[in-house]
C-alpha positions in Angstrom: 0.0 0.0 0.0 1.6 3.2 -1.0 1.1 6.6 1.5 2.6 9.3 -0.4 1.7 10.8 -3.7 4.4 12.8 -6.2 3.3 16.1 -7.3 3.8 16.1 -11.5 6.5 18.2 -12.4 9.1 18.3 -9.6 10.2 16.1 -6.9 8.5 17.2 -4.0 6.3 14.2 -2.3 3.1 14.8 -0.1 1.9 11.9 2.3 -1.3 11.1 2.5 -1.6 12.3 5.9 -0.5 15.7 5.0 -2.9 15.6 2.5 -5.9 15.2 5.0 -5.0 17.3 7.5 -4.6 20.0 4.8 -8.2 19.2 3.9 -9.4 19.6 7.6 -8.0 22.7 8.3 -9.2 24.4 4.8 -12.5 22.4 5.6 -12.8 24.2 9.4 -12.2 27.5 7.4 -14.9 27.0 4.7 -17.1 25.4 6.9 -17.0 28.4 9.7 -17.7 31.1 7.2 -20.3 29.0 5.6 -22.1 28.1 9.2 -22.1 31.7 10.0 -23.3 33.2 6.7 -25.8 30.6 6.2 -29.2 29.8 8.4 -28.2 26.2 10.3 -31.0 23.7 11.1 -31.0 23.0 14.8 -33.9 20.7 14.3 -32.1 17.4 14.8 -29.3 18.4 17.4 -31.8 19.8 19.7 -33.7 16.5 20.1 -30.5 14.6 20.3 -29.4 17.0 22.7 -32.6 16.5 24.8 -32.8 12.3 24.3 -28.6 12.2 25.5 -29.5 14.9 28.7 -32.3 12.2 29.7 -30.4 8.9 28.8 -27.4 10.5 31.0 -30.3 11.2 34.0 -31.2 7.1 34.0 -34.7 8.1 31.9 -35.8 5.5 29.1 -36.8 8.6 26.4 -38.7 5.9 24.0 -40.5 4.9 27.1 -44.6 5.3 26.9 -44.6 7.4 30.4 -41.4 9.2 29.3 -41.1 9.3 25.5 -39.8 12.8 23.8 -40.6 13.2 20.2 -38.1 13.0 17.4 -35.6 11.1 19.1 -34.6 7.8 16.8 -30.9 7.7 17.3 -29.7 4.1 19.1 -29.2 4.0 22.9 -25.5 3.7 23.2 -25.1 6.6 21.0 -24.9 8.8 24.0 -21.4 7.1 24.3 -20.9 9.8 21.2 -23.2 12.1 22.1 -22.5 13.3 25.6 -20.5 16.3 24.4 -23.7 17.9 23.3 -24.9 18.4 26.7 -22.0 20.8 26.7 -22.6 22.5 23.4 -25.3 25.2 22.7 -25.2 25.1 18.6 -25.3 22.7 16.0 -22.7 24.7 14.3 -19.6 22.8 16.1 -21.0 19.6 14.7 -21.2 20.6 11.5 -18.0 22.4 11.6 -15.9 19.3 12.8 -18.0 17.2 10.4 -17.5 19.2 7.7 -13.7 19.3 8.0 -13.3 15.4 8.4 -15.3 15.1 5.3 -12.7 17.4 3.6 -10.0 15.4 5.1 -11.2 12.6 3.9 -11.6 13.6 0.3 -8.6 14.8 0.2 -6.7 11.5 2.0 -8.6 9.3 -1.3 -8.0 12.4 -3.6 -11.9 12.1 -4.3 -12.0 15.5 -6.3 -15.1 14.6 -8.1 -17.1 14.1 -4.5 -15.1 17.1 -3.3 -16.4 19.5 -6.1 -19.8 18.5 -5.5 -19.3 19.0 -1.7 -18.1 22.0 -2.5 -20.2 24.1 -4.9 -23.7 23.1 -3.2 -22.7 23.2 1.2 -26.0 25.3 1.5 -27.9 22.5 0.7 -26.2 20.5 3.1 -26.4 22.9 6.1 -30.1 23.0 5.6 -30.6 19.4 4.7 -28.4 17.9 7.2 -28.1 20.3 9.9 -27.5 17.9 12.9 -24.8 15.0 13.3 -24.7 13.3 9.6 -21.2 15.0 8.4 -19.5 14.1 11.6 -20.8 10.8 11.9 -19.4 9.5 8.8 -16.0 11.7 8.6 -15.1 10.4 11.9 -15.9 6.8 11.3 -14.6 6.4 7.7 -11.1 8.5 9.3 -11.2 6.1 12.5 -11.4 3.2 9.4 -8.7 4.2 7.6 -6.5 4.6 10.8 -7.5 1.0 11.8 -5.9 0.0 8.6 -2.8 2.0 9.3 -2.0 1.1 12.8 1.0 -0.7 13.8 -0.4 -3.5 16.3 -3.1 -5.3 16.5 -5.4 -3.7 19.4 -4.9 -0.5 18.3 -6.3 -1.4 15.0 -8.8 -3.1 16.6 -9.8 -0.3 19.1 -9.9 2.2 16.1 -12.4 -0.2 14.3 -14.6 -0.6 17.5 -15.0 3.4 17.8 -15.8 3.5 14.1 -18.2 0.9 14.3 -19.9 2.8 16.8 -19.7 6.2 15.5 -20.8 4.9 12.1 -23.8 3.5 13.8 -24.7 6.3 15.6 -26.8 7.1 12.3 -27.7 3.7 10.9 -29.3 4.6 8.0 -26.1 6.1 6.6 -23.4 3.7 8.1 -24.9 0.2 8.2 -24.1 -1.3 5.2 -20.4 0.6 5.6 -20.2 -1.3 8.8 -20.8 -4.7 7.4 -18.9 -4.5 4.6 -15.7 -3.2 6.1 -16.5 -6.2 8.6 -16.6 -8.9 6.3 -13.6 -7.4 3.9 -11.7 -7.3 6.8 -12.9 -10.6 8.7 -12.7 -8.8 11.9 -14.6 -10.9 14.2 -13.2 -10.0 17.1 -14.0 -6.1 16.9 -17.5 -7.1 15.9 -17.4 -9.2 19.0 -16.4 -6.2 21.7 -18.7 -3.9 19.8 -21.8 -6.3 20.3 -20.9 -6.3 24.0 -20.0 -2.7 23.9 -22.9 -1.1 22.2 -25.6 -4.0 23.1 -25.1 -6.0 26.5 -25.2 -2.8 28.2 -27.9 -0.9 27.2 -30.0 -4.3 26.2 -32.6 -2.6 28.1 -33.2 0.6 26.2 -33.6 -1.7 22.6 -36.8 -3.1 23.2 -38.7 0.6 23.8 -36.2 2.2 21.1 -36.8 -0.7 18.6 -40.8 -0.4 18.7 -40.6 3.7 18.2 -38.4 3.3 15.0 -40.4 0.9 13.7 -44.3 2.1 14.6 -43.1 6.1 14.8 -41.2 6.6 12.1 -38.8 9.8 11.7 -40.7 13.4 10.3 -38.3 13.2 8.1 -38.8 10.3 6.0 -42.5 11.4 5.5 -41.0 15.1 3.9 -38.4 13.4 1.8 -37.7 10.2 -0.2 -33.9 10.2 -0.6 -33.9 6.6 -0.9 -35.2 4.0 -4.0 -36.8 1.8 -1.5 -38.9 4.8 0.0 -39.6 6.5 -3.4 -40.0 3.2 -5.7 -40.6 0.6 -3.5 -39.0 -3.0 -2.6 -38.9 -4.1 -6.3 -36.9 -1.5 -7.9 -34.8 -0.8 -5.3 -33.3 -4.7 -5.4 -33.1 -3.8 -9.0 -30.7 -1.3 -8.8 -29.0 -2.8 -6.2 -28.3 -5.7 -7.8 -27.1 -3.5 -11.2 -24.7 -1.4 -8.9 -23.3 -4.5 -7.1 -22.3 -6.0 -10.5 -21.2 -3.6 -12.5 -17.8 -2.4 -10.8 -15.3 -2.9 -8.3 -15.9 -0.9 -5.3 -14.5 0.4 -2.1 -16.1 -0.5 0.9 -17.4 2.9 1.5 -18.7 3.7 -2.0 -20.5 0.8 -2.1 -22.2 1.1 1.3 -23.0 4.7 0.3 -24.2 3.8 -2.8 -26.6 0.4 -0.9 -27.8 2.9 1.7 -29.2 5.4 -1.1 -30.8 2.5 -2.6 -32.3 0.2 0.2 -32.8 2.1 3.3 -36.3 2.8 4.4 -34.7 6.1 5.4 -31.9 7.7 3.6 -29.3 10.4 4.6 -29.6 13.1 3.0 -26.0 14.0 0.7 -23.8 11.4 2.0 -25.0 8.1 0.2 -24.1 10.9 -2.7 -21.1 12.1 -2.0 -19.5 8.3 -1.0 -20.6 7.4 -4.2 -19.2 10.1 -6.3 -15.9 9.4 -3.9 -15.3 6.2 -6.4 -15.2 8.2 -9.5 -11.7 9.2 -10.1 -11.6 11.3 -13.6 -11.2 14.8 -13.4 -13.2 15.1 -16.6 -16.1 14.2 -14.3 -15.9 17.6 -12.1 -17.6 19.8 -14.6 -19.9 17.8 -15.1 -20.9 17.2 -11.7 -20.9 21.0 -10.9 -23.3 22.1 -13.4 -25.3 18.7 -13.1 -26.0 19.4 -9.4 -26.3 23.4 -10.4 -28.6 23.4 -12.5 -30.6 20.4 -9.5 -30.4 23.1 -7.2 -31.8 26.0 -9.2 -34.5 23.4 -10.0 -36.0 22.6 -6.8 -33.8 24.6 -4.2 -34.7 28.0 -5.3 -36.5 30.3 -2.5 -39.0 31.7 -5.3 -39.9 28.4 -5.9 -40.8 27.1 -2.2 -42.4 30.4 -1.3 -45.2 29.5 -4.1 -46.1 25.7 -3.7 -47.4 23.0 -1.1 -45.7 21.2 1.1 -45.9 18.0 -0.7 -45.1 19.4 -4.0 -41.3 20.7 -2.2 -41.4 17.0 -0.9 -41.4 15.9 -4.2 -38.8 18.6 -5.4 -36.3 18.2 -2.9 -36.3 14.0 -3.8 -35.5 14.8 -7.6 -32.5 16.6 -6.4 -31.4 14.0 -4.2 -32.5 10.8 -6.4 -31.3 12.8 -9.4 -28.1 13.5 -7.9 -27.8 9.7 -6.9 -28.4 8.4 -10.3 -25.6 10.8 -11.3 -23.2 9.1 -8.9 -24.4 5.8 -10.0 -23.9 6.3 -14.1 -20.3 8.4 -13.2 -18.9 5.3 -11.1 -20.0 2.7 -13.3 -18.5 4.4 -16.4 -15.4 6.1 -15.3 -13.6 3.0 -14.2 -12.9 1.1 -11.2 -9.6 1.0 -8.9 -7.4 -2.3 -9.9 -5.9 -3.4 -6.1 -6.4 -5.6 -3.6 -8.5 -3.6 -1.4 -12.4 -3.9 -3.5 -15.3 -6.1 -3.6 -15.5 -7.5 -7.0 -19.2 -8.8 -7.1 -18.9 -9.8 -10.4 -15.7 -11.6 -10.2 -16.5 -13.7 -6.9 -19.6 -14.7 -8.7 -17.8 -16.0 -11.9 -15.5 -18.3 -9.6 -18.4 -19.5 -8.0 -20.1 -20.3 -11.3 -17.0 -21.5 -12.2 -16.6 -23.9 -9.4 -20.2 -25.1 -9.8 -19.8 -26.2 -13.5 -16.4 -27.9 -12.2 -18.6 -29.8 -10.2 -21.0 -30.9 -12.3 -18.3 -32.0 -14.9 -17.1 -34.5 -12.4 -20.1 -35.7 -11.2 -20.8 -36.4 -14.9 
């Protein structure tokens, strides 16, 4: 695995780690003008903020005699979470999160993602205005550094945090979780997280398990950013199945690209942008920039929400995410995959098994 990149031209060498924490200090720049320019959704972070205060007080908020609204996040993300009881903005969230997201587009050199990132951040303070950034910045980061570290348990520790983090929002970070797990067989941090995140708050799940399921968020009725929620069951496995086949993927553009396609609830941007992250031709940015322009003159336009109903902006603001998504899709299936050890090759591990299977049945014969 190579961690340094040369700059074309001269002989000067940047490491990969220089190269992300460049990204998260220009990130914290941009992202504190942006945050203070711009009108932040507080939404979100204020009911997290209540559901953590209450957890941390020893009261069950999904309870029936004790139940806040719009609290969905799992119980052992207050593990995360209990900074906020400390915090009296959003802003720092989306700050941090912002940055690791820059770091991390600039650690994989996803320019393509970046652009995109960059040219349309209003839509992403209003849209995801609570946690989302941070939560998947700091998990993919605490990823990559679990691949990087020198021993064992501090690989393993890194993967357990990311794990958690990542889960914090499951409907962005599931399939992320999995994958990385089985790609990197690592039973062991899947066992400590299971004790970790489960044994000890085993009696929280039952009350937060029947309000996800029979209370669905407000959210997911004012937005489908997801083909399951827009198309249904049928489509969606569709186009999962097309996008599992037809490349090689990282583990984190293809669980971006599997959450924006079978979640019930979807994120909103980040199923995007870790998709986008696998397209690596430059020729792409343009295209993306004025793709996702001329999206957000479309449906994010003030003039445009000041003169229609509520369910006709529902309907807008899923053609910009949906149409972004399929975007991402036709980009990463056409601009080539990366050729190293470190993808899932659907496609490949099917034809050995096909392979295998006719073996067998020549024998038997």
């Amino acid at each position: 695995m190579k961690f340094s990149t040369k700059l074309p031209g001269n002989k000067t060498y940047i490491s990969d780690k220089t190269r992300a924490m460049l990204g998260f200090f220009t990130g914290i720049l941009i992202m504190i003008v942006v945050t203070n320019v711009l009108l932040v959704n507080s939404f979100d972070f204020e009911n997290m903020q209540r559901g953590v205060r209450l957890i941390l007080s020893g009261i069950n908020p999904w309870s029936t005699e004790t139940r806040i609204p719009h609290f969905y996040n799992p119980p052992f993300a207050v593990l995360f979470l209990w900074p906020m009881c400390f915090i009296t903005t959003p802003k720092v969230y989306i700050v941090l999160g912002g940055a690791l997201l820059f770091a991390f587009l600039f650690y994989n050199k996803s320019w393509a993602a970046f652009s995109w990132f960059a040219t349309n951040t209003f839509i992403w303070i209003v849209a995801a205005g609570g946690i989302d950034m941070f939560v998947i910045g700091a998990g993919l980061l605490l990823l990559i550094s679990g691949d990087r570290s020198q021993t064992k348990w501090q690989a393993i520790l890194s993967r357990v945090l990311a794990y958690g983090i990542l889960l914090i929002k499951p409907q962005g970070g599931i399939f992320i979780v999995i994958l990385y797990i089985l790609t990197r067989r690592d039973w062991i941090g899947s066992l400590i997280s299971v004790l970790a995140y489960g044994v000890f708050f085993w009696r929280l799940y039952p009350d937060w398990l029947f309000v996800l399921l029979n209370d669905p968020p407000l959210a997911q009725t004012v937005a489908s950013h997801t083909f399951l929620a827009k198309f249904g069951m049928g489509t969606a496995f569709i186009v999962a199945l097309f996008v599992l086949v037809s490349r090689k993927w990282k583990y984190w553009e293809l669980g971006g690209a599997l959450a924006g396609i079978l979640m019930p609830y979807g994120m909103p941007g980040l199923p995007i942008l870790l998709t986008l992250s696998g397209v690596r031709r430059l020729k792409a940015i343009p295209i993306v920039v004025l793709y996702s322009g001329f999206l957000a003159i479309l449906t994010w336009t003030p003039p445009r929400f000041s003169v229609i109903d509520g369910d006709f902006s529902s309907h807008l603001m899923s053609i910009y995410h949906l149409g972004m998504l399929m975007l991402a899709f036709i980009l990463s299936c056409t601009c080539g995959s990366d050729e190293n050890e470190d993808t899932i090759a659907v496609i490949e591990w099917l034809r050995l098994y096909i392979s295998h299977i006719k073996l067998k049945i020549n024998l038997l014969c």
